[in-house]
C-alpha positions in Angstrom: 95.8 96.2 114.4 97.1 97.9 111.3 95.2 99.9 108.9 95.6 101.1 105.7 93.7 104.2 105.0 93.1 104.9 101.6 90.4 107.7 99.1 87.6 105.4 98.6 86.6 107.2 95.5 90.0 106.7 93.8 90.6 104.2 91.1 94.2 104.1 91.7 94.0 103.7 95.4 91.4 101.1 95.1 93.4 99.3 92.8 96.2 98.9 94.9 94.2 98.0 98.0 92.5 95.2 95.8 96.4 94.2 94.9 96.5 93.9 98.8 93.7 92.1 99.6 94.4 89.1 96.7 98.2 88.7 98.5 97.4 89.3 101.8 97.5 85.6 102.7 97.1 86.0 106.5 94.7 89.1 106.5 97.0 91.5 108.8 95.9 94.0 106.9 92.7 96.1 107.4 91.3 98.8 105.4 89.3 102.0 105.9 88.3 105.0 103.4 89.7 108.1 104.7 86.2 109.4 104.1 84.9 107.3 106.9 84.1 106.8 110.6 87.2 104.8 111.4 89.7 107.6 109.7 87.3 110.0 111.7 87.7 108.6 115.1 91.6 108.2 114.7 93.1 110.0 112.5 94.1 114.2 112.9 91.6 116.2 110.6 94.9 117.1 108.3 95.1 113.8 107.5 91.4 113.0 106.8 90.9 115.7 104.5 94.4 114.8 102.5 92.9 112.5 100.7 95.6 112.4 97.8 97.7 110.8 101.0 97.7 107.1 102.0 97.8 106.6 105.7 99.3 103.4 107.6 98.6 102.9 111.0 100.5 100.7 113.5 99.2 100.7 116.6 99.6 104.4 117.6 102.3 104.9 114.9 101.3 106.5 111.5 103.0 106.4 108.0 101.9 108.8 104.9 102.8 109.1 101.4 105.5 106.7 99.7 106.2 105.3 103.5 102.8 104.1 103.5 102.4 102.6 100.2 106.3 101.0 101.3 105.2 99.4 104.4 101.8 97.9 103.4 103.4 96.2 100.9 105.8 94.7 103.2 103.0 93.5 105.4 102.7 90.9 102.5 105.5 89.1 103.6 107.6 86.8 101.4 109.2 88.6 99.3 107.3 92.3 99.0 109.4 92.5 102.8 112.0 93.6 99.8 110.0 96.6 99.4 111.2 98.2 102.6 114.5 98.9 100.8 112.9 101.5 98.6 112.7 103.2 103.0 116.4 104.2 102.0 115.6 106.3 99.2 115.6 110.3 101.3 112.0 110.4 101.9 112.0 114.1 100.0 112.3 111.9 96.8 110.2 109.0 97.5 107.3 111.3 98.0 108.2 113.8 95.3 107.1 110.5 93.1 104.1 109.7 95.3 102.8 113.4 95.0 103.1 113.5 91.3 101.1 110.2 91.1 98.6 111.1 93.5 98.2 114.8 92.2 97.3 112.8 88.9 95.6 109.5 90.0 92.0 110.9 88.6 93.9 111.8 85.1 95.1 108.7 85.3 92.3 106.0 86.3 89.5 108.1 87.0 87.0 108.5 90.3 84.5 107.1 91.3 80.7 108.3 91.7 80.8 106.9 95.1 82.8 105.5 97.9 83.9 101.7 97.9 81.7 99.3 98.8 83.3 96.0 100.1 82.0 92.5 98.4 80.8 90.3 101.4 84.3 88.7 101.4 86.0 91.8 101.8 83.7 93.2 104.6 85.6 91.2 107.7 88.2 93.3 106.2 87.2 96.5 106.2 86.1 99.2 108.6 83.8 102.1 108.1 
């Protein structure tokens, strides 16, 4: 299973994991708010409490940052599997971007009052 672990209460991440959701064609893709019992049970409490950091996980292998955002994308298929050329940028850079965005994402879009709350045909996506 694969996992993207996102803030629930950010505008900006939730934007990007309803980009997600409307190309996902196949639904390989599931998605948990790192505020919630799914990130609790397997993810390290560093990780969990980072919430500025999107987390990927493949099996037992985890992604943060910009290799996160990279490889959800290419999850799409088609042609977002493009994407995973951006993996030869030195990571250093690639999440020198991601930081800046993330350190602003509330400036940005804003936050919510509460966590997301998946319509009824999101919730076979989603885990708590």
């Amino acid at each position: 299973m694969v996992i993207v672990y996102f803030d629930g209460y950010c505008n900006v991440c939730n934007r990007f994991i309803d980009f997600l959701i409307r190309h996902d064609q196949k639904g390989v893709l599931k998605y948990a708010p790192l505020q919630g019992s799914t990130a609790a049970k397997h993810l390290p409490a560093e990780l969990r409490s980072e919430l500025s950091t999107m987390v990927l996980q493949e099996d037992d292998k985890l992604s943060t940052e910009s290799s996160a955002a990279i490889l959800s994308l290419a999850y799409l298929g088609g042609g977002f599997r493009l994407i995973k050329l951006f993996l030869l940028v030195p990571r250093f850079l690639r999440d020198g971007i991601y930081r800046w965005v993330a350190n602003h994402r509330y400036l940005f879009a804003g936050r919510r009052s509460t966590c997301r709350v998946p319509s009824a045909e999101e919730r076979t996506r989603f885990l708590e």
